[in-house]
C-alpha positions in Angstrom: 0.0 0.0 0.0 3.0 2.2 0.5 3.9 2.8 -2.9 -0.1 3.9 -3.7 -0.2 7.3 -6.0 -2.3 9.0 -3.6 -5.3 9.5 -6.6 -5.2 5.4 -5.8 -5.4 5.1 -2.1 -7.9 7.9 -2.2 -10.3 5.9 -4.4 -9.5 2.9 -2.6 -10.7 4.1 0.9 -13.6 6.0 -0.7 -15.4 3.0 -1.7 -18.4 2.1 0.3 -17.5 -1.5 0.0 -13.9 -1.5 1.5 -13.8 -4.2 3.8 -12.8 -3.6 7.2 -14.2 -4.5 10.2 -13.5 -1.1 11.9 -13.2 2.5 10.8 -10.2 2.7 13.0 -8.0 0.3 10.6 -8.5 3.0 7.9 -7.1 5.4 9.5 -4.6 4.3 10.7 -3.7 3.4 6.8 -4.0 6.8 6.3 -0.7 7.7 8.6 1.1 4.6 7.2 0.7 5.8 3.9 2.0 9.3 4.8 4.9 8.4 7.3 6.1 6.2 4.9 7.5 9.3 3.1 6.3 12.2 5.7 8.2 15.6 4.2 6.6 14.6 0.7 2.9 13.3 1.5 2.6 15.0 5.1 0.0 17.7 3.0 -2.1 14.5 1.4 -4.1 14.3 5.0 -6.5 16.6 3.4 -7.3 14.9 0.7 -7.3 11.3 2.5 -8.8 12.2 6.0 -12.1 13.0 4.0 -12.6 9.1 3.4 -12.1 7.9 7.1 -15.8 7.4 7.6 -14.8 9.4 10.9 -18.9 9.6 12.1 -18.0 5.5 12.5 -15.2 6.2 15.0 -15.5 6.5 18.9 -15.5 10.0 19.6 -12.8 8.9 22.8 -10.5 7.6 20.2 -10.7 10.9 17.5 -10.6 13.3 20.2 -7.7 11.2 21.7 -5.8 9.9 18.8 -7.3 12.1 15.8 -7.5 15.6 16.6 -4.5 15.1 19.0 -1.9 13.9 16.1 0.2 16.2 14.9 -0.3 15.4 10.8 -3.8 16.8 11.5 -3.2 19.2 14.0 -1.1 21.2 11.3 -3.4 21.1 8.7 -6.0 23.6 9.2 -8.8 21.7 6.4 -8.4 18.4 8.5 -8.7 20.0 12.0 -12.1 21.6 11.2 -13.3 18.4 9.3 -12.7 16.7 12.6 -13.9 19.5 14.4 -17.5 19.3 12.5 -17.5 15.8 12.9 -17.2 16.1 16.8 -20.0 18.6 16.5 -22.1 16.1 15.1 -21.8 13.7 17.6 -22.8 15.8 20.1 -25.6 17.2 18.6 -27.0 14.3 15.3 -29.5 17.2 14.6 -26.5 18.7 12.2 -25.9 15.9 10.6 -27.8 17.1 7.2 -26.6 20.7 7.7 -23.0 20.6 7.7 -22.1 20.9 4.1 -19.3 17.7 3.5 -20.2 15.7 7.0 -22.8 13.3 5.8 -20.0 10.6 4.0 -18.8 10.5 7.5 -21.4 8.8 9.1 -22.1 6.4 5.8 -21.5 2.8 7.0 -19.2 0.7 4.4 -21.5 -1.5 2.6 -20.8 -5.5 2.0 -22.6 -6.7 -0.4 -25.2 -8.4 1.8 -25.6 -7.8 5.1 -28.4 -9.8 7.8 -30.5 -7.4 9.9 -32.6 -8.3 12.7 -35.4 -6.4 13.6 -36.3 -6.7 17.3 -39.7 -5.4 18.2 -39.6 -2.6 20.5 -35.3 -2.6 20.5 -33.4 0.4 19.5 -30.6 -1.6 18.3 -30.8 -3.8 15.5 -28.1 -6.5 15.3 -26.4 -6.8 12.4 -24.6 -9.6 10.4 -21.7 -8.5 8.1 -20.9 -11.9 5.9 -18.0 -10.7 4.4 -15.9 -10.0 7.7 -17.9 -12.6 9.3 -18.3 -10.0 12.5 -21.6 -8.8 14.1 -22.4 -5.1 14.7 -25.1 -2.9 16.4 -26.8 -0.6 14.4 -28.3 1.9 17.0 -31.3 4.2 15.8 -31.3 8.0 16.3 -30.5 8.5 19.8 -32.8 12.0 19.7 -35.7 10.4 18.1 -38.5 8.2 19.6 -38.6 4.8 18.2 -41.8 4.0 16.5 -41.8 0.4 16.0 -42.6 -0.4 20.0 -46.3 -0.6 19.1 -46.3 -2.7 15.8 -46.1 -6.4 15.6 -46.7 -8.7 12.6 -45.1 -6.3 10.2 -43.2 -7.2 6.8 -39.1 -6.1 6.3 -37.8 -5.2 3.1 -34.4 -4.0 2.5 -34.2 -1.2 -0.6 -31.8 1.2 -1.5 -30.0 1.7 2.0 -33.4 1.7 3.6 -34.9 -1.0 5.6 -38.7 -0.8 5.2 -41.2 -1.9 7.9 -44.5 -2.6 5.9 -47.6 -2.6 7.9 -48.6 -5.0 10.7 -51.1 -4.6 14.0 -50.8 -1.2 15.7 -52.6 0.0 18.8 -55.0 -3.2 18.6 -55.6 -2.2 14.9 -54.8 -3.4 11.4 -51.9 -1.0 9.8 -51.3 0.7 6.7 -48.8 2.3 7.8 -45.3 2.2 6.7 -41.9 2.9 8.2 -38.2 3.2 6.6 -34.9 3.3 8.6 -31.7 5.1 6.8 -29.0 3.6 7.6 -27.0 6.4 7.3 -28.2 8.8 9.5 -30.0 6.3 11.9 -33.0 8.0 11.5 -37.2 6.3 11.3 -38.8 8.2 8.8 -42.7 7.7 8.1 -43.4 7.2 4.5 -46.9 6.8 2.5 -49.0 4.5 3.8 -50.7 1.5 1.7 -54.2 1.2 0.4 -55.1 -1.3 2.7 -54.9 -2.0 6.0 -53.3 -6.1 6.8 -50.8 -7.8 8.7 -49.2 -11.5 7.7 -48.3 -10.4 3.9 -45.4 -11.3 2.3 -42.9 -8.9 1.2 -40.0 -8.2 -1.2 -38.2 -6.3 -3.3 -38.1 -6.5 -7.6 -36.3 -3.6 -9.8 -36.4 -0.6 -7.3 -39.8 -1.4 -6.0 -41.5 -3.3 -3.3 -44.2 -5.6 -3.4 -46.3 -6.5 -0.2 -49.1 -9.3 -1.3 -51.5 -11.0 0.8 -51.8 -10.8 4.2 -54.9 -10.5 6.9 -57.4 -7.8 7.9 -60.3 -8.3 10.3 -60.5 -12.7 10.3 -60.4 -11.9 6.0 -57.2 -13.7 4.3 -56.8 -11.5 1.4 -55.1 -12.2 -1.8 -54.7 -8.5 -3.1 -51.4 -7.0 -3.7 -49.5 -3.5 -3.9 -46.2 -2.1 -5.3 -44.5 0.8 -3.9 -42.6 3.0 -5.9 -39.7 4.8 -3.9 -39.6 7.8 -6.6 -42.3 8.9 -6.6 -43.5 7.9 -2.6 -46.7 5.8 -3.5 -48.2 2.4 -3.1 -50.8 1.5 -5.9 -52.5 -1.9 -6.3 -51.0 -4.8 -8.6 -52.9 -7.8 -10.3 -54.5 -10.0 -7.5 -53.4 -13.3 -6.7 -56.0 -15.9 -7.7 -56.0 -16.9 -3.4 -55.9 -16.0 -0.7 -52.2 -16.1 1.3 -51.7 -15.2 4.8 -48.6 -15.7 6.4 -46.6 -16.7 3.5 -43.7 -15.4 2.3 -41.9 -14.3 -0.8 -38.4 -13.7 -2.4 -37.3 -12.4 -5.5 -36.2 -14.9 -8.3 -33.2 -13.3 -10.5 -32.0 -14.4 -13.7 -29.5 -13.5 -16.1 -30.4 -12.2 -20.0 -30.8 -16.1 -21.0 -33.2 -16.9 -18.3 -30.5 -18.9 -15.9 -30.1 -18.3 -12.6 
């Protein structure tokens, strides 16, 4: 990694789906990089301290080991990126404000990763295949959770979102629907579906979900709906020719031949 043109290990450590099991490691690439030849690539800190997904870090460690070095000290861009990155912490309410900041908190992507949504939980545990390592994913610490009252919902997992698709809330069928951003950790209510129903069966197909079947009031139904992300709105799909309740779906994909 050493002998990296900087352009290099700058694209490298950009990439969402760098595999590392903690922030901390790429860091610390970062000062091997530049004490390998310190007089020439001692300035290159601002360029490379931008992809340390900093927001990842513990804020003991960049206060102690960060802010404290003395590559960033002297380099006036890199001590206010850490700066606004602290800020952040403190107060998550600036994370969409501070023009530059957001990248910091983006978690590094595998290309699969297991969720596990507990009902009621703030944390959601979280299985990362590729470094074969579990992490917590917390949920806005400022921010009420508001899945504590919902139970028999559907997940779907679209576009760095995980979706929460109706279910029984407050001793009443749901049409309600809730997304998490994993980036910002924050529950977001989106537009609800035509019908109320718990027990369907959902999934994902080319940038849309589909949630079909389910239960309302002692009726199995065997309608179905497709939300479209782009535009924010659920419309109603062919019905099934039964009824399905408690099923469950998956999405079949095949190559331009028709093979898996």
């Amino acid at each position: 990694m050493a002998q990296l043109e900087l352009k290099e290990l700058a694209y490298i450590l950009g990439q969402d789906d760098l595999i590392v099991t903690q922030e901390i490691t790429v860091y610390q690439s970062v000062l091997r990089w530049i004490n390998h030849m310190p007089e020439e690539r001692q300035g290159a800190i601002a360029t490379l301290l931008p992809k340390v997904r900093l927001g990842l870090m513990n804020k003991r460690y960049i206060m102690d080991n960060v802010l404290n070095n003395d590559v960033v000290k002297t380099n006036l861009e890199s001590k206010l990126l850490v700066f606004n990155t602290l800020q952040v912490m403190s107060k998550p309410s600036f994370l969409c404000s501070e023009p530059g900041i957001n990248n910091l908190f983006c978690p590094r992507f595998p290309n699969a990763i297991l969720l596990i949504v507990e009902l009621g939980s703030d944390t959601m545990p979280s299985f990362d295949y590729s470094t074969n390592s579990w992490i917590t994913v917390h949920t806005h610490p400022s921010l009420e959770y508001p899945m504590g009252h919902i139970s028999f919902y559907n997940t779907v997992f679209l576009g760095r979102y995980l979706y929460i698709v109706g279910g029984f809330e407050w001793f009443d069928w749901s049409q309600s629907v809730w997304r998490f951003n994993l980036v910002t950790h924050i529950w977001q209510e989106i537009s609800p579906m035509q019908e109320s129903w718990a027990f369907m069966c959902g999934t994902m197909l080319k940038g849309c979900i589909y949630a079909i079947g389910g239960h309302n009031h002692d009726i199995s139904l065997r309608t179905a709906e497709c939300y479209q992300p782009d535009i924010n709105q659920w419309t109603f799909i062919a019905s099934m020719k039964e009824e399905r309740r408690k099923a469950s779906c998956t999405t079949l994909i095949t190559n331009k031949n028709g093979n898996l």
